[in-house]
GUKE-460612 format. One record per residue (C-alpha): residue in one letter; x, y, z; residue number from 1. Coordinates in nm, 3 decimals. Layout:
REM GUKE-460612
<atom type="a" px="X" py="Y" pz="Z" seq="NUM"/>
...
END
This chain:
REM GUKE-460612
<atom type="x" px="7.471" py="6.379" pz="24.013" seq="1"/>
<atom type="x" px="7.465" py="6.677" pz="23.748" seq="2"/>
<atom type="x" px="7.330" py="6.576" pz="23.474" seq="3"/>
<atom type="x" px="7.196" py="6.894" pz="23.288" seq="4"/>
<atom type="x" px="7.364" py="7.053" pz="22.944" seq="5"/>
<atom type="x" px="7.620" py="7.285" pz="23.195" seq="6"/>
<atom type="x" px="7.774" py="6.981" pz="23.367" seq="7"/>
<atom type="x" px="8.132" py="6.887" pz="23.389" seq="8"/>
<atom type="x" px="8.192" py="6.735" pz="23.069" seq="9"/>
<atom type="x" px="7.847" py="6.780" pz="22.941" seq="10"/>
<atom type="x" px="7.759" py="6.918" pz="22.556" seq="11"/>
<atom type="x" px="7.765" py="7.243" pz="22.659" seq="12"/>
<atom type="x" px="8.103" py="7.221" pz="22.822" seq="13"/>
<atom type="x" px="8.234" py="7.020" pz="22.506" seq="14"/>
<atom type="x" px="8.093" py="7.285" pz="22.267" seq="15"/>
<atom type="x" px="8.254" py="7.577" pz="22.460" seq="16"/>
<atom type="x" px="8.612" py="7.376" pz="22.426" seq="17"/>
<atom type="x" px="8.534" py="7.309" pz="22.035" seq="18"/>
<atom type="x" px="8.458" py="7.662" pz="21.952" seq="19"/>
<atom type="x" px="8.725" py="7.783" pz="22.145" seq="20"/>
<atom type="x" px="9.003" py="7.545" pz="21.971" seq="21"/>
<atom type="x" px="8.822" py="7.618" pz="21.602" seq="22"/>
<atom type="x" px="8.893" py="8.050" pz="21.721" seq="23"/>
<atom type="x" px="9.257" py="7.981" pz="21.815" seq="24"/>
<atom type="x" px="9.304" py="7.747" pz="21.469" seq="25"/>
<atom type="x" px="9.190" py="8.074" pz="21.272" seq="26"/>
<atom type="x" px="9.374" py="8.332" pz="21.486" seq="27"/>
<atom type="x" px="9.623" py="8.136" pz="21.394" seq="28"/>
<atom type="x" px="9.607" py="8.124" pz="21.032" seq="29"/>
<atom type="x" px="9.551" py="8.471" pz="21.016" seq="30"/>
<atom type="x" px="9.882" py="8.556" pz="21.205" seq="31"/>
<atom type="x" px="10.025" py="8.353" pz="20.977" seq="32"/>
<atom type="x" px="9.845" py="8.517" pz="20.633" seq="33"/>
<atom type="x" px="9.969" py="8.879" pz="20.777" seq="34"/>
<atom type="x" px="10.318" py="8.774" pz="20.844" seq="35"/>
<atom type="x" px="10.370" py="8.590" pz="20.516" seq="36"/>
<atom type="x" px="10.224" py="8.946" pz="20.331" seq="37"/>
<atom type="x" px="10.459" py="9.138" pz="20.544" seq="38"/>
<atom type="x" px="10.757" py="8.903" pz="20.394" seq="39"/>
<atom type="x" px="10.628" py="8.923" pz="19.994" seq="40"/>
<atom type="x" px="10.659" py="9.336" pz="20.118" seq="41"/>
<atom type="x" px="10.980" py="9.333" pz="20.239" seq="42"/>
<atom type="x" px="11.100" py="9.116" pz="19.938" seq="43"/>
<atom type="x" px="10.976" py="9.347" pz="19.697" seq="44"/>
<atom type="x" px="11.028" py="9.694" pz="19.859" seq="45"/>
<atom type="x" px="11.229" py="9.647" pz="20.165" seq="46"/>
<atom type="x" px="11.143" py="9.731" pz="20.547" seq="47"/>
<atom type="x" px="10.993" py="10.074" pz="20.465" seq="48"/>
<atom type="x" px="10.735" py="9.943" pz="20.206" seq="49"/>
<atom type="x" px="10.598" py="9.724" pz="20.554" seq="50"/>
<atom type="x" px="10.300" py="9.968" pz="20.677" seq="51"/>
<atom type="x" px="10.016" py="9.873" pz="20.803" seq="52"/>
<atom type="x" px="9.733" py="9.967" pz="20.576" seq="53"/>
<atom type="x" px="9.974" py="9.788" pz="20.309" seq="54"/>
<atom type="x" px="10.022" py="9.423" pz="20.524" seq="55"/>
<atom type="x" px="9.647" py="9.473" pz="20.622" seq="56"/>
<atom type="x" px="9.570" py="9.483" pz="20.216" seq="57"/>
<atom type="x" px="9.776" py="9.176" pz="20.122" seq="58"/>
<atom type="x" px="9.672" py="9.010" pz="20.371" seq="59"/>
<atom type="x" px="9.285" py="9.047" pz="20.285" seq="60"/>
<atom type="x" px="9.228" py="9.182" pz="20.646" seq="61"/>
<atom type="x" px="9.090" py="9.470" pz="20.851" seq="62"/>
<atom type="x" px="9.364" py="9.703" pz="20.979" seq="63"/>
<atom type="x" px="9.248" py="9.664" pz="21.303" seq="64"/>
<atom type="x" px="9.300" py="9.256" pz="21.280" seq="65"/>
<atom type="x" px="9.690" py="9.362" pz="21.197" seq="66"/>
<atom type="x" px="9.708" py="9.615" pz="21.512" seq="67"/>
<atom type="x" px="9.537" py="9.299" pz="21.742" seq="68"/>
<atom type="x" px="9.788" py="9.079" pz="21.645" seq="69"/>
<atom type="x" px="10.096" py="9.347" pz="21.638" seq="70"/>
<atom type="x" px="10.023" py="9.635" pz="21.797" seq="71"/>
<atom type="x" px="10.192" py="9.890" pz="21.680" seq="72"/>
<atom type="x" px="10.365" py="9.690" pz="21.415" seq="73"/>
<atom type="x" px="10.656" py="9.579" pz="21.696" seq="74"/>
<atom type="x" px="10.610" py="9.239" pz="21.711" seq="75"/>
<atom type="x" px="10.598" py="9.209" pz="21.368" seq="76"/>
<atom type="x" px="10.939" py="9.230" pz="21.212" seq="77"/>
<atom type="x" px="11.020" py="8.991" pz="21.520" seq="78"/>
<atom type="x" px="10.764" py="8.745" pz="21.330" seq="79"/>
<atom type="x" px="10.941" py="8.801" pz="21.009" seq="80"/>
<atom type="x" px="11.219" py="8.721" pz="21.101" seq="81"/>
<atom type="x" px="11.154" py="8.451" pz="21.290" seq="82"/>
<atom type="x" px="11.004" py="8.268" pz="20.968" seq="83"/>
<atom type="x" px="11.305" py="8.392" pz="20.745" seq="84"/>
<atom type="x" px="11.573" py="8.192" pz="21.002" seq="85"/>
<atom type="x" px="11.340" py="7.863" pz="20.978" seq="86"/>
<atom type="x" px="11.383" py="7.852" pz="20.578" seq="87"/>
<atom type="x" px="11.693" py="8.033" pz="20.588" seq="88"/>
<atom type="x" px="11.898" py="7.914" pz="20.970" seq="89"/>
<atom type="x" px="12.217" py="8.123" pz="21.079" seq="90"/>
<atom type="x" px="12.535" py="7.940" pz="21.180" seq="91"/>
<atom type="x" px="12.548" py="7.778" pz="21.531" seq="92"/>
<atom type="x" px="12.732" py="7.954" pz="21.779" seq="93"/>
<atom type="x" px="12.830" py="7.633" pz="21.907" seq="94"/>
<atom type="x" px="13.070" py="7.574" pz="21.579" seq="95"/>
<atom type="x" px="13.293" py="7.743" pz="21.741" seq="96"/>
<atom type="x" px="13.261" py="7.819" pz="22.091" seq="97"/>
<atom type="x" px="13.490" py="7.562" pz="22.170" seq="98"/>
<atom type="x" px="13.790" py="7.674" pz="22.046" seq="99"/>
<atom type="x" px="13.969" py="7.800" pz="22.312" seq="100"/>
<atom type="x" px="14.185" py="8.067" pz="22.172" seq="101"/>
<atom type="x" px="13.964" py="8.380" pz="22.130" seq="102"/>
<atom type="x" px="14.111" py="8.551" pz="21.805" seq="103"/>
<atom type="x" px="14.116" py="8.179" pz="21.640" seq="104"/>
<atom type="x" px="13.727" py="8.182" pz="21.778" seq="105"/>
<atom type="x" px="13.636" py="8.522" pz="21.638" seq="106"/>
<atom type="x" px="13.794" py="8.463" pz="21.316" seq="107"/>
<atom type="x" px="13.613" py="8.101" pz="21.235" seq="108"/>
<atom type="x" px="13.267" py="8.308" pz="21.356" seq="109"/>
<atom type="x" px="13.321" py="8.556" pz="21.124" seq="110"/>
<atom type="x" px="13.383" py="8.341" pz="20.849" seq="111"/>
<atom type="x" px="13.049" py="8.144" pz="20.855" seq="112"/>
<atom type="x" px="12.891" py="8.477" pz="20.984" seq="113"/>
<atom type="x" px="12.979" py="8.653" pz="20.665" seq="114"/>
<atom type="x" px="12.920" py="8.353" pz="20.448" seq="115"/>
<atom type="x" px="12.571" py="8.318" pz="20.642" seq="116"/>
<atom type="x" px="12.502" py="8.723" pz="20.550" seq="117"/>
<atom type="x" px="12.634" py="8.648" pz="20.177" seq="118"/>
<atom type="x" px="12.426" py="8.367" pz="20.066" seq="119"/>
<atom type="x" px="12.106" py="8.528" pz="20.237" seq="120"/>
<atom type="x" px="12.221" py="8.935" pz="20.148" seq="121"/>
<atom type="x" px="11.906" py="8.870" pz="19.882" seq="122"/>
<atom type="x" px="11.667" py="8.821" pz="20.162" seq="123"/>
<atom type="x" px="11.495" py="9.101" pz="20.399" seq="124"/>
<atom type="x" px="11.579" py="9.106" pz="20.735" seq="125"/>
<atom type="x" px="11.939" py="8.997" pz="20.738" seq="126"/>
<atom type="x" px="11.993" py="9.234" pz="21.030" seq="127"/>
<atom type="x" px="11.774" py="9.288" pz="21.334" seq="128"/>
<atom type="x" px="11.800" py="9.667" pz="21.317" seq="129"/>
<atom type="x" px="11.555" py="9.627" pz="21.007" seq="130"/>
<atom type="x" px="11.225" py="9.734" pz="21.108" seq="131"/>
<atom type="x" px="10.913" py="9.858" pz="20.933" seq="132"/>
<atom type="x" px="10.771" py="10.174" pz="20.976" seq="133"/>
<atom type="x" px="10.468" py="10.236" pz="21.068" seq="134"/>
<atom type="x" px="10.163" py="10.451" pz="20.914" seq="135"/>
<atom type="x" px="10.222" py="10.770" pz="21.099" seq="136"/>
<atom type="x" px="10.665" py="10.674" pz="21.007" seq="137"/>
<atom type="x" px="10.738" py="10.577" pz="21.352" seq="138"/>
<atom type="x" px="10.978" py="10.269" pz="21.396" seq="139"/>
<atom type="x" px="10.897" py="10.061" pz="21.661" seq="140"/>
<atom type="x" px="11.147" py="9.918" pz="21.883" seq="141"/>
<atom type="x" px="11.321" py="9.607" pz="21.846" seq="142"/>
<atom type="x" px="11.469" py="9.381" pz="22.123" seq="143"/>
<atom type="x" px="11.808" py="9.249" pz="22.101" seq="144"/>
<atom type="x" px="11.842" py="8.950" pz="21.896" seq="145"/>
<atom type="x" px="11.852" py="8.637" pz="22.109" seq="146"/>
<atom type="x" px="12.094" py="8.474" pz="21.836" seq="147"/>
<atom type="x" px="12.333" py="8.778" pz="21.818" seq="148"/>
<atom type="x" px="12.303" py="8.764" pz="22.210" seq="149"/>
<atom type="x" px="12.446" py="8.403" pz="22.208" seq="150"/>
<atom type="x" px="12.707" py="8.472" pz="21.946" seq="151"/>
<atom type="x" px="12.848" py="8.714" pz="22.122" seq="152"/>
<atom type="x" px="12.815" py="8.550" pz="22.417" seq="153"/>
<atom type="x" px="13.072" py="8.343" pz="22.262" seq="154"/>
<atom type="x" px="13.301" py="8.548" pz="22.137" seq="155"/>
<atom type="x" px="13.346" py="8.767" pz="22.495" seq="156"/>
<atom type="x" px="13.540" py="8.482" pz="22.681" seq="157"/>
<atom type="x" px="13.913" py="8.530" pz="22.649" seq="158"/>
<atom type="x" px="13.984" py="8.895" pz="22.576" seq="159"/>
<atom type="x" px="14.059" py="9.155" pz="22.825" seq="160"/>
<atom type="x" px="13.976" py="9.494" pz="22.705" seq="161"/>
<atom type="x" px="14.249" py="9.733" pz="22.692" seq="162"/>
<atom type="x" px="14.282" py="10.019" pz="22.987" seq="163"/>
<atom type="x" px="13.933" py="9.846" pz="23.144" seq="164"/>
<atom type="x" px="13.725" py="10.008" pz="22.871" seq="165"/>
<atom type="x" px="13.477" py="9.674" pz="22.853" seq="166"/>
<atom type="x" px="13.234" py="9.930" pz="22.666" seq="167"/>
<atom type="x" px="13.502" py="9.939" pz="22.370" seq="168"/>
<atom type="x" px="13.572" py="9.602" pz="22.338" seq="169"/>
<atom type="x" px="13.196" py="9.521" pz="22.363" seq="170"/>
<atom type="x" px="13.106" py="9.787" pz="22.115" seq="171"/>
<atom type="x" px="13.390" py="9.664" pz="21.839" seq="172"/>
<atom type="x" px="13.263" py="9.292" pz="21.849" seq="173"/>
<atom type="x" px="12.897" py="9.429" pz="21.795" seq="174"/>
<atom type="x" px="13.105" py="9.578" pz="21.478" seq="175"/>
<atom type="x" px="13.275" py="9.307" pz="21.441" seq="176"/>
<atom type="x" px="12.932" py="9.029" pz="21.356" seq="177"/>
<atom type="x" px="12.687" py="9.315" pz="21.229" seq="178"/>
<atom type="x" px="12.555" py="9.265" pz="20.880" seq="179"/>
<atom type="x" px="12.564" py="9.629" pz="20.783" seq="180"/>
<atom type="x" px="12.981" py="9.581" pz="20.857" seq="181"/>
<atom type="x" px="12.975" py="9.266" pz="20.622" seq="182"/>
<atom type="x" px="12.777" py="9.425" pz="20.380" seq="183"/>
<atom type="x" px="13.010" py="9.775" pz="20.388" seq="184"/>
<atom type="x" px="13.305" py="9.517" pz="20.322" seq="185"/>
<atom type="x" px="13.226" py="9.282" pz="20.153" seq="186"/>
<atom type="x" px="12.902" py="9.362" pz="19.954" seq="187"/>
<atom type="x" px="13.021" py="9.705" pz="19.879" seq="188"/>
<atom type="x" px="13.376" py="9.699" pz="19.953" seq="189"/>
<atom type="x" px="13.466" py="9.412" pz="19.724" seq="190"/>
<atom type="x" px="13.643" py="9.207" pz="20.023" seq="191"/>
<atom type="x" px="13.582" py="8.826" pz="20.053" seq="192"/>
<atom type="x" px="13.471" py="8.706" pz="20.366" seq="193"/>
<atom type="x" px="13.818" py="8.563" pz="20.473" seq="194"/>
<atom type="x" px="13.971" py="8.911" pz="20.452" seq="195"/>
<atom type="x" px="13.694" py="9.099" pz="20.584" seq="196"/>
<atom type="x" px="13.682" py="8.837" pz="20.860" seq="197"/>
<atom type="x" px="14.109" py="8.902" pz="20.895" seq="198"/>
<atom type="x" px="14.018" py="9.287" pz="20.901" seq="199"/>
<atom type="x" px="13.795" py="9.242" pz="21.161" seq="200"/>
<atom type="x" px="14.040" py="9.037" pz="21.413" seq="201"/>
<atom type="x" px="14.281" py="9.307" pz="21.389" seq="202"/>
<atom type="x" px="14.065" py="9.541" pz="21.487" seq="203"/>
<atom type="x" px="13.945" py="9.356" pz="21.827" seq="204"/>
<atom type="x" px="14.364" py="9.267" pz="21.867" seq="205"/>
<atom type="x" px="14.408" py="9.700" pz="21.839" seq="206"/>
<atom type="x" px="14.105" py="9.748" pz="22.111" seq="207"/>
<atom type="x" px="14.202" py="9.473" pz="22.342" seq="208"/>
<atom type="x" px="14.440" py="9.195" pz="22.459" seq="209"/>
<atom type="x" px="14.449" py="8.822" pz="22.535" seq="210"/>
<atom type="x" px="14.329" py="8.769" pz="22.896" seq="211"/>
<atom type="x" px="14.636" py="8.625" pz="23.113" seq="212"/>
END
């Protein structure tokens, strides 16, 4: 039987695991340190104050340790915003995705939607399509949010677009739950969220029709 300092379950073999699990504790707090800089950023100047060499400084940490983590910045508004829906969560799709009568659906969505955007419109990152730049002013690419995914995957059932044109109906609810809309409405336009909401229903009736 093995019994030296490299066997199965030896010293050496416990060490290895130890130092290992102490590395991944410290990556982790690290990830965490740059993506709670990148937030205190985007509080106080918005996605385009998010650069690298600025996260890297508040976070008291090499640039390099900020590309290793995101490269290229695009993971990191995906971080962000992850940790601004866990203090701050967005309504449940399932409130009403059982209501069976699709502009009755839409409009009760909207309504929480908009109050959702309202009582966080203070916040950063309200809308996916907010992204940092980076140092040399690219903005990376950002995937499709998997919430927006599901509320829409809600709000699809039940309609029948108008002439076959699936792209228009598609393309009006994306209108329809955007933050930028609520904000050009309500924000700006002075509408509350019930009459923005009604505004928006209309516009999905005009584009499409109750499937038979």
């Amino acid at each position: 039987m093995a019994t030296g300092p490299g066997a199965r379950g030896g010293p050496a073999r416990r060490t290895r695991k130890y130092e290992k699990r102490v590395r991944a504790e410290r990556e982790a707090v690290t990830r965490d340190r740059i993506t709670g800089a990148a937030l205190e950023l985007l509080q106080a100047g918005g996605p385009i104050a998010v650069t690298v060499s600025a996260v890297a400084r508040k976070a008291g940490v090499q640039r390099m340790t900020v590309y290793r983590h995101f490269p290229r910045g695009t993971g990191l508004v995906e971080a962000c915003t992850s940790a601004k829906r866990q203090r701050h969560p967005p309504p449940d799709p399932a409130a009403w995705a059982a209501t069976s009568d699709p502009a009755r659906r839409l409009r009760r969505a909207l309504r929480r939607i908009y109050r959702h955007y309202r009582e966080t419109s203070g916040l950063p990152l309200n809308n996916p399509s907010d992204s940092e730049r980076d140092d040399t002013g690219d903005a990376p690419a950002s995937s499709q949010d998997p919430w927006l995914e599901g509320v829409l995957g809600t709000l699809t059932p039940g309609w029948s677009a108008r002439g076959g044109r699936t792209d228009v109906l598609e393309a009006a609810l994306q209108l329809a739950v955007s933050f930028q809309t609520w904000r050009s409405l309500g924000h700006a336009g002075g509408l509350d969220d019930k009459t923005a909401a009604r505004l928006m229903v209309r516009l999905i009736r005009a584009v499409a029709r109750k499937a038979r």
